[in-house]
N, C-alpha and C positions, 0 to 999 in steps of 0.2 A: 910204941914206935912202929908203923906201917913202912914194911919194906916191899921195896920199888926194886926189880929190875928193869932192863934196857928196853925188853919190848921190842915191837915194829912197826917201823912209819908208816906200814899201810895194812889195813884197809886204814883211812881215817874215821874218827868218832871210837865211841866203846864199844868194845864187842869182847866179848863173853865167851870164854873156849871150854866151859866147863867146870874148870879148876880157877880162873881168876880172870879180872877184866883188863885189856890193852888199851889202854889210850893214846892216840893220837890228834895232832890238832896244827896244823898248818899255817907258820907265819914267818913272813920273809924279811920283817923288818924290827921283828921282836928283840929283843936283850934275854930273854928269860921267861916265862912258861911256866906258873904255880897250879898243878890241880885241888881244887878245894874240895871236901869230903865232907857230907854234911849227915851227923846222926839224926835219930826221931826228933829230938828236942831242935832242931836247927840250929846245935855245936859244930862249928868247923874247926877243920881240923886240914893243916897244909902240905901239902906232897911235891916237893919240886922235880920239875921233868928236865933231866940232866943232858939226858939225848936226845941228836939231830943230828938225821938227817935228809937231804934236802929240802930244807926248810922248814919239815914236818919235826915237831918236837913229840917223844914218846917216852912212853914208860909202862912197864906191865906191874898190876896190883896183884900177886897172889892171892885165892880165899876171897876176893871182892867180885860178886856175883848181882845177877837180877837185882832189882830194886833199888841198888845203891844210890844216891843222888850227889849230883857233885856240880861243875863249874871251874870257872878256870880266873885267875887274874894274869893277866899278860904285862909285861913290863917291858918301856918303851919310850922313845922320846912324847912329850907333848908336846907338839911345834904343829900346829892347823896350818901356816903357812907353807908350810914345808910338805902338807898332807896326811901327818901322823896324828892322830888322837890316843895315844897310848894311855891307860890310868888304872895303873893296878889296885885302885876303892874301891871301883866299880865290877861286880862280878857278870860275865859275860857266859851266855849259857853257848854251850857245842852245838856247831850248826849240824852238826853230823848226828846229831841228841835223836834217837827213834821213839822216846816218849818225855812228855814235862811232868811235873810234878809244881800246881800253885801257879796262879797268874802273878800279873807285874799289879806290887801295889804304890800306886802312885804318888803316895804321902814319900814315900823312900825319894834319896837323891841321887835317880838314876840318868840325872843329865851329866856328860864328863867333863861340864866347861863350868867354872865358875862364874853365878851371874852380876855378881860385881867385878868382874877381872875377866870376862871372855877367853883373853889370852890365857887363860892361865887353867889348871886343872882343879877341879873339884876335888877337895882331899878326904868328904865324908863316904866312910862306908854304906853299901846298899845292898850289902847281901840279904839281909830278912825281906827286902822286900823285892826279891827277882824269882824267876820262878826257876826252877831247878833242872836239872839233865837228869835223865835216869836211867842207870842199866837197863836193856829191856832184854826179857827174855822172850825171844823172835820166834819159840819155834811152834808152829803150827800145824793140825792137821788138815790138809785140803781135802782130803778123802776125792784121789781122783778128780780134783776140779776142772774140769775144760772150758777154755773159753769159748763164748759161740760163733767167733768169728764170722761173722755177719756183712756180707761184699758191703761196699757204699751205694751200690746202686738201691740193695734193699732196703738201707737203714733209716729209719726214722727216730727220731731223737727227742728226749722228754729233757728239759732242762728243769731242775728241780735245787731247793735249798735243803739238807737232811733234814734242817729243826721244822721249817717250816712245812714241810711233805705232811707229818704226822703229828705235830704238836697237838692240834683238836680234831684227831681223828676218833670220835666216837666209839667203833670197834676196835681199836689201838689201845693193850694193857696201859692203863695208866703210866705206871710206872718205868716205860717204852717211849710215850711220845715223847719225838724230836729228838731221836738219839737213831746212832745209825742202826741200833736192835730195833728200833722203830720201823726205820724204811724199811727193812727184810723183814717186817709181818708180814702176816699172811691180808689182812685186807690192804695195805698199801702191795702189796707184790700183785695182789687177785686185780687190782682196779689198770695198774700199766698192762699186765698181761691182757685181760680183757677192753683194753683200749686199742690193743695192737702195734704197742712203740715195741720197737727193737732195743733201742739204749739209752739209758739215763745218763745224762752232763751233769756231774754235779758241780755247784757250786764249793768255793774255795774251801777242803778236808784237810790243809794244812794246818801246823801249829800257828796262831796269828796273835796280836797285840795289839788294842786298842790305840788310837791315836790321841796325844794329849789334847788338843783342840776339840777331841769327842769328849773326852771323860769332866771337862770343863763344864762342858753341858750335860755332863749326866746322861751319856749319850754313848749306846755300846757302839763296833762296826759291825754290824750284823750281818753282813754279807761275806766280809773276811777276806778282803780285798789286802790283808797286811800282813803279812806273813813274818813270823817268827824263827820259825823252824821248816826247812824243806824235809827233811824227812820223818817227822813227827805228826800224826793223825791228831785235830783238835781234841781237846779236851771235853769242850763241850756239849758234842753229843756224844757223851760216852753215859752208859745207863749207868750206870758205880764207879766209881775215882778208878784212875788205873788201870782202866779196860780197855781203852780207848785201842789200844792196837789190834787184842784180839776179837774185839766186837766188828772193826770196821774188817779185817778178813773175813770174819764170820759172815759180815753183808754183803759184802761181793761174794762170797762163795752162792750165799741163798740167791742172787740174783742172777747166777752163772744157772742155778739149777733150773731157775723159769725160762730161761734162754735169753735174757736180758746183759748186755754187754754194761761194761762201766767205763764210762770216760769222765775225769777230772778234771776243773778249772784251775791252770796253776799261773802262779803269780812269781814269775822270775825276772821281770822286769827292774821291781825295785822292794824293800824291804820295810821293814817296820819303824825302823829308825827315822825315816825322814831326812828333811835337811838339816844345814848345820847348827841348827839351832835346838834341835832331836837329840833323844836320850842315847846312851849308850848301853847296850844290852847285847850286845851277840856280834858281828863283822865289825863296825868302827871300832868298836876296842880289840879285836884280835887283829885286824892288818887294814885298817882304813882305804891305804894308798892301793892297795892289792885288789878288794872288793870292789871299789866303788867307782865312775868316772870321776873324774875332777876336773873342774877348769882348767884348762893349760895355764892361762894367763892369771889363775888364783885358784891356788891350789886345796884353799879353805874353803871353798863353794864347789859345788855337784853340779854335774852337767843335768839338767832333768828331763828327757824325752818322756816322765811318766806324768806328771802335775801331781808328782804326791812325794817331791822331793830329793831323791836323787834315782839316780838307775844304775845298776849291775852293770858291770866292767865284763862283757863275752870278748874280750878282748885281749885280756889275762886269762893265763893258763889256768889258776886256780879256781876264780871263780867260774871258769869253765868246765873244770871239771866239776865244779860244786852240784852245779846245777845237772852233768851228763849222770854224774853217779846218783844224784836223788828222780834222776827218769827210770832210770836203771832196776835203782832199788822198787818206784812203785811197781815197774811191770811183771818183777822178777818173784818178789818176795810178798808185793799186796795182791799180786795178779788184776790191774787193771786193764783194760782193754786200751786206751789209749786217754791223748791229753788235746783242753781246750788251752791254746796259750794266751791271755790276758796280755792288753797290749803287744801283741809280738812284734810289731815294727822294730820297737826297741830292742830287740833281742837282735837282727839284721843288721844293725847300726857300727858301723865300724870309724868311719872316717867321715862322721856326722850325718848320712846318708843310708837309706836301709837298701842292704841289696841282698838278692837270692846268691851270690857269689860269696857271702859269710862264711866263717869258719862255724859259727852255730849251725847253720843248716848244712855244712860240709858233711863234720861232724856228726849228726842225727843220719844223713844220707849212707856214709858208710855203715853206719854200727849195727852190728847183725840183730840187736834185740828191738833198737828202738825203730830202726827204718820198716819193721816189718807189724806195727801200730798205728790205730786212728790219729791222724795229728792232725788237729784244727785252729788255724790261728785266726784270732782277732788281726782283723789286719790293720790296724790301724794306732797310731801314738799323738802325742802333743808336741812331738817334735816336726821341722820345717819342713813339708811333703811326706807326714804323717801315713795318712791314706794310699793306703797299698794293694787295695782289692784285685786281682787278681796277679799278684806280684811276685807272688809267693813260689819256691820249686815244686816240682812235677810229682810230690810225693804228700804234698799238702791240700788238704783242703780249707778253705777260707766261709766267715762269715759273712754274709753278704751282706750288707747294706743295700746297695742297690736296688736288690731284691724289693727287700721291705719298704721303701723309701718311695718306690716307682707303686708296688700295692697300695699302697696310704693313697698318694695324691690320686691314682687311679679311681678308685672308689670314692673317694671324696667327691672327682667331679675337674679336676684340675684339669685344665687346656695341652694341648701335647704331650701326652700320657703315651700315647698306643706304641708309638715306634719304640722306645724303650724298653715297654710292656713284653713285647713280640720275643726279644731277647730273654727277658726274665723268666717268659713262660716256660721257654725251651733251653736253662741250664744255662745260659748268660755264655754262649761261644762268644763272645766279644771280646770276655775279660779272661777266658782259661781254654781256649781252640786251640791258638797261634801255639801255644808251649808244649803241646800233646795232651794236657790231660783231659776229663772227660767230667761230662755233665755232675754227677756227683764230685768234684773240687768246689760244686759250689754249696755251702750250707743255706738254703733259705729259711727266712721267719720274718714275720709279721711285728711279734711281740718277744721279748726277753725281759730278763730281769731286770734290764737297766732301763726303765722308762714305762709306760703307761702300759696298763693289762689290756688284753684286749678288749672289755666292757669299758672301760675307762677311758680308752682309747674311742670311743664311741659316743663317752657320757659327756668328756669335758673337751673345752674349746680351748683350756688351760691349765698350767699347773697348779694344783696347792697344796704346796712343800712344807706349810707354815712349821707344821712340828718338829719339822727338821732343825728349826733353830737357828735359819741362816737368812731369816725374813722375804723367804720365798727367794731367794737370786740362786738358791743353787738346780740341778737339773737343769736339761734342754727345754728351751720357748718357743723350741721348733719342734712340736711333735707330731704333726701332719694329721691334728687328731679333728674331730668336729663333734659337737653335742645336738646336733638336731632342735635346736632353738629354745632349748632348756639346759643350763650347767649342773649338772649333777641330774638324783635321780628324780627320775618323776612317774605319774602315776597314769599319765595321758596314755593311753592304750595306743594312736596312731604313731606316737614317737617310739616307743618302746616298741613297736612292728618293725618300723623302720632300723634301731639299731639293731635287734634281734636278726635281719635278714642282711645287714653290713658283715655282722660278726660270721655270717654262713658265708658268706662274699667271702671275705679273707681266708677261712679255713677251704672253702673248697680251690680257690687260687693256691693256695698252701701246696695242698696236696696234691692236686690235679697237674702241679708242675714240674716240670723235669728237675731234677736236683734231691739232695738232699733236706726233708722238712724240717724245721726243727718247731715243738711245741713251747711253747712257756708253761710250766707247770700251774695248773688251776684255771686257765683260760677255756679249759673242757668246759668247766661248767659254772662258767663266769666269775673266777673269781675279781674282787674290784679292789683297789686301796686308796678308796675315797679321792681320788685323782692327784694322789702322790706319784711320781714320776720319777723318784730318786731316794726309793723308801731303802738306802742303805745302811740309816741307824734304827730302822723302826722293828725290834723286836718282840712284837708284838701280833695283836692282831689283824692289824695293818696289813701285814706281809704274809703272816701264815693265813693257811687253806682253810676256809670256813667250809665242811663237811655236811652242815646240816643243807642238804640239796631244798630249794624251793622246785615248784614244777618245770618254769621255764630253762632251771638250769638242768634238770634232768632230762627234758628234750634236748637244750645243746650237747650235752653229753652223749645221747645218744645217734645224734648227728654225726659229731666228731667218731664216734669211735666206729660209725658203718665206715664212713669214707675211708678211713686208713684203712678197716680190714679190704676194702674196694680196690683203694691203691697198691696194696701188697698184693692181690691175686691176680692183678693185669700188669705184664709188663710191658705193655705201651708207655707206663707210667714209672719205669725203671729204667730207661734207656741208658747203654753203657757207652752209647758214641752220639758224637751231636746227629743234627737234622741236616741232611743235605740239599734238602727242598728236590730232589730230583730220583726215577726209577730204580730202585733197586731189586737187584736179582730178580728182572725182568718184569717184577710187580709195580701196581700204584705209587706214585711219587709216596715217598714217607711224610710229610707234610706240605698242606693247601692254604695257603689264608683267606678266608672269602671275609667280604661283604655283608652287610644283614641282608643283600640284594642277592644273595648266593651266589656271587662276581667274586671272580680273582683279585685279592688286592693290588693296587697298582703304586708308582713311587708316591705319586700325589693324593692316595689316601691314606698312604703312612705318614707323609708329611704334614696333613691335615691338623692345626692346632683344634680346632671344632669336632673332630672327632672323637667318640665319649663310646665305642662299639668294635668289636673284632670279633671273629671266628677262626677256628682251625682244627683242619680236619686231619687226625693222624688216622694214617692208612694200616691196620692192624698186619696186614700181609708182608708190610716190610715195614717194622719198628726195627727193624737191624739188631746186628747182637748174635750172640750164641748162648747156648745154657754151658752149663758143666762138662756136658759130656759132649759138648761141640755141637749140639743140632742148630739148625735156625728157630730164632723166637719165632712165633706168630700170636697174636692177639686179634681181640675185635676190635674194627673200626667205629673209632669215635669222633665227632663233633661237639665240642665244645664252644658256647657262645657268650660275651659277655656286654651288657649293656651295663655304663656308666653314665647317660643322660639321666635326668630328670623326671622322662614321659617314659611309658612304657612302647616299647618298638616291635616289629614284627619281622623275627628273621625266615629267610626263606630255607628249608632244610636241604639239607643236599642230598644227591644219590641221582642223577639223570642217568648216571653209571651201569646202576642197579634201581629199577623203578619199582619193581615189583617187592624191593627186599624194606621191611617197615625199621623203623627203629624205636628204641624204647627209649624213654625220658629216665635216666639213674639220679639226676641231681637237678633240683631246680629249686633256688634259693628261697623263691618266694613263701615257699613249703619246708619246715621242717622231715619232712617226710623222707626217706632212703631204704630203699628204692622208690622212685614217684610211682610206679606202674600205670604209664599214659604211651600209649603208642599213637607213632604220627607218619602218616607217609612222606615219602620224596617228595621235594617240590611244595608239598603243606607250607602255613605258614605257623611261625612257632610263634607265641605271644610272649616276649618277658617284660613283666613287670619292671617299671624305673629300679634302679641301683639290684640288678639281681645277673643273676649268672645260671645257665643248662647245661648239663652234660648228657648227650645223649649216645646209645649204642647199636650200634649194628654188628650182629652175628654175623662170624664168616659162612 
């Protein structure tokens, strides 16, 4: 007989005081509250939780420490119309659960509706096949870990998958790759370090759950877009069963030591379950009506702003707290640096409409741990004015679209590019000025996970999803991509020049632009996924990083990795306040737009749909700003030129200013080469080859 005292409603989940474990678990429209106990052999064993209060039901286990595995059945009305899905068969794991034990096996009958009777409950047991909660025992040594707290103006950002970073990394112990001991090798640590990012996004580290519609096809979610458990590290990359918590501190600690920050991809939008047609495993059977939106007008269907079936209720206290407490816990207890938000619109959405006036970003704005972290939202949902680019509050930074979107058709060649262009180059004040914040609010990228590599982006004119299983319709048809008059790869030397000096095109735009960069991991040195665009079930070699470098990817790589360390030691290319286009602190206008004529642009050549070419000249003497310790920046003046026609053109360089002062060629696309080492005088004419881009320097 396992005796239970009363315990305490909070902290919620299990925790562990030494001598025995406290549970709690939070439900406001329960009956009754059984914790289940489950020994080695998978005997359960029942423990009703007698006490509540506010609405939190609890009870302490004497002598029940680390390891233990357990689970809860909650008892409850079944009435879907009414919003409840109660069904105490179905064993529902603790959202509060800090590690799992065992995935969901899908032979079990872990949907809570019966499918001859909808209406009605499923009455078969599914405990053998859920995965389990487990005491965890939390405590860690940091030895001293600091985070490197890294401004945004400096940071540049490596967005990476852990399995995939290391899975066929050559020098990566076997036994390591694609586990997060993986990522914290030494040759995965030695390769971001010597590339010069600042911090790695990772893709989704929470606990997650395949979707039935994937496992039909025999088809994992590899990207882990479905979250199971908020405060629980995947399973998956764990190198031995059961590690998984203290391996992934262990990795943030190692990545704390190279000076590499961690920010997470998290997925609070919507959960693992689905619509209502979804298993029951975790929230629907503990408080359905509590977690989740619900139609007003039917209360058996989910509002969906995510198109993966319903979406988190920030609207209730609970699961507002759910989600405040598992930010909390990563920053506090995992030591992350901060958080990517997936779909975040939806997180804004209160009264069907997303607004920075939300209690979710109230909320984060006061809270002395979380407001004082990288927070980066996708800004955008599938619900009606989705799209939120620069929408977001004053303490947010956003993903751009724009960014990427205006780069693509730019480079391509597309008609009315530049005036758009002009903003993106210089930190997009268009979409984050007006609110006060500053060039870094905007993340720019070319390529992410979600859609075509950057080589791919270059090879195909289309997608082919075929493996995906969904007869090519899923992924975007819109990927602004071009293949040079061959689909896929070819062996023609002139094409392969030409995408080889695209792909330097976008990394030096990348970089060379005011904002925050962000890389897509493997695009250093091409990697490709055979012109999949939506490789979210493809865990394979599709997705992960093919290591054995050919030569041309060892030249892009070492392209890329001059440029950033180029961009991190000038901060003309850090600016901490927009361009005012006019004298500052009695110096050179801060930025010039010219002409390939070395003319001032005027409204009529920014409105120019035929124009395919722009210059601009930042003025090193006043890049505006201050360092740490208050002084004024200064930098060198640079000219940057980019031709998107066809022909190659002949910009005129500038300097009538300074005639006698030369300038040196740092980037010129045509050339893999960094530093070019070509000096050209004022007034010279510069030659850039069709589809290529210069950046040139003048010493103060």
């Amino acid at each position: 007989m396992i005796r239970v005292l009363p315990g305490r409603p909070f902290p919620q989940g299990a925790t562990w005081d030494g001598e025995g474990t406290n549970f709690a678990l939070y439900s406001e429209n329960a009956t009754g509250v059984t914790l289940c106990l489950f020994d080695e052999v998978g005997a359960e064993t029942h423990v009703t939780l007698e006490e509540r209060t506010a609405f939190v039901w609890h009870g302490y286990v004497p002598g029940l420490g680390p390891g233990a595995r357990y689970g809860y059945r909650v008892h409850g009305p079944y009435d879907p119309k009414k919003g409840h899905r109660f069904n105490p068969a179905k064993l529902v794991v603790d959202p509060y659960a800090h590690a799992f034990d065992g995935k969901v096996d899908r032979r079990a009958p872990i949907f809570g509706f019966d499918a001859d009777a909808p209406s009605q409950p499923d009455p078969r047991d599914d405990a053998w096949g859920v995965p389990k909660s487990v005491v965890a025992d939390r405590r860690f040594d940091w030895e001293g870990d600091s985070p490197p707290k890294t401004p945004w103006s400096e940071t540049v950002i490596y967005e990476l998958h852990v399995k995939g970073m290391s899975k066929l990394h050559p020098l990566v112990p076997r036994e390591l790759r694609g586990t997060y001991a993986g990522l914290a090798s030494e040759p995965i640590v030695s390769h971001l370090v010597s590339l010069g990012v600042t911090a790695v996004e990772l893709m989704p580290v929470h606990e997650c759950m395949d979707e039935s519609h994937l496992l039909r096809r025999g088809l994992p979610n590899y990207w882990g877009y479905s979250t199971l458990g908020y405060f629980a590290p995947d399973q998956r990359f764990a190198s031995r069963p059961g590690r998984q918590l203290a391996e992934l501190k262990d990795m943030v600690r190692s990545l704390h030591r190279a000076g590499l920050e961690v920010l997470i991809d998290v997925v609070y939008n919507h959960t693992c379950e689905g619509d209502h047609l979804g298993p029951t495993v975790s929230l629907r059977g503990i408080d359905n009506a509590v977690y989740y939106r619900l139609q007003k007008d039917a209360l058996d269907r989910y509002e969906d702003f995510t198109g993966c079936g319903n979406t988190l209720d920030m609207m209730h206290p609970q699961a507002l707290k759910l989600v405040m407490d598992s930010l909390r816990y990563w920053v506090t207890e995992m030591h992350v640096d901060g958080f990517r938000f997936d779909l975040a619109s939806a997180l804004g959405r209160e009264q069907g409409t997303m607004s920075r006036m939300s209690t979710f970003f109230d909320i984060i704005y006061q809270d002395p741990v979380l407001s004082t972290v990288k927070l980066v939202a996708e800004p955008w949902d599938v619900g009606e004015g989705g799209y939120q680019v620069g929408n977001f509050p004053v303490h947010w930074t956003e993903w751009n679209g724009k960014f990427r979107d205006t780069v693509r058709r730019f480079w391509r060649g597309d008609p009315g590019q530049v005036g758009d262009l002009g903003f993106r180059l210089t930190g997009s004040s268009d979409l984050f000025q007006d609110d006060g914040r500053h060039p870094g609010a905007s993340v720019n990228f070319v390529t992410a996970h979600d859609g075509f590599t950057m080589r791919d982006l270059v090879s195909y004119a289309k997608k082919h999803n075929e493996g995906n299983g969904e007869d090519n319709r899923d992924g975007s048809s819109d990927a602004t991509s071009t293949n040079s008059g061959v689909e896929g790869d070819t062996e023609d030397p002139a094409i392969l020049e030409v995408r080889a000096r695209t792909i330097r095109n976008f990394f030096a735009t990348l970089l060379l632009s005011q904002g925050v960069p962000m890389i897509a991991s493997g695009d250093e040195i091409g990697k490709t996924q055979r012109g999949n665009n939506n490789a979210y079930v493809q865990d394979n070699p599709i997705s992960w990083i093919d290591w054995e470098l050919a030569p041309a990817a060892h030249e892009l790589h070492d392209f890329v990795r001059k440029l950033v360390h180029f961009r991190r030691a000038h901060p003309a290319f850090q600016r901490k306040t927009f361009f005012r286009g006019e004298r500052v602190r009695g110096e050179a206008r801060d930025i010039v737009w010219l002409t390939e004529a070395g003319v001032e642009m005027t409204g009529e050549d920014w409105s120019d749909p035929a124009r395919r070419t722009i210059g601009l000249l930042l003025a090193g003497d006043a890049i505006g700003g201050r360092s740490e310790l208050g002084h004024p920046l200064f930098d060198d003046t640079f000219y940057f030129a980019l031709n998107a026609s066809d022909a190659s053109v002949s910009f005129v360089v500038p300097g009538a200013d300074a005639p006698d002062e030369p300038w040196d060629v740092v980037v010129d696309t045509a050339t893999a080469k960094v530093p070019v080492m070509r000096r050209v005088r004022p007034r010279d004419p510069l030659a850039l080859v069709a589809r290529s881009c210069a950046l040139l320097r003048r010493g103060r």
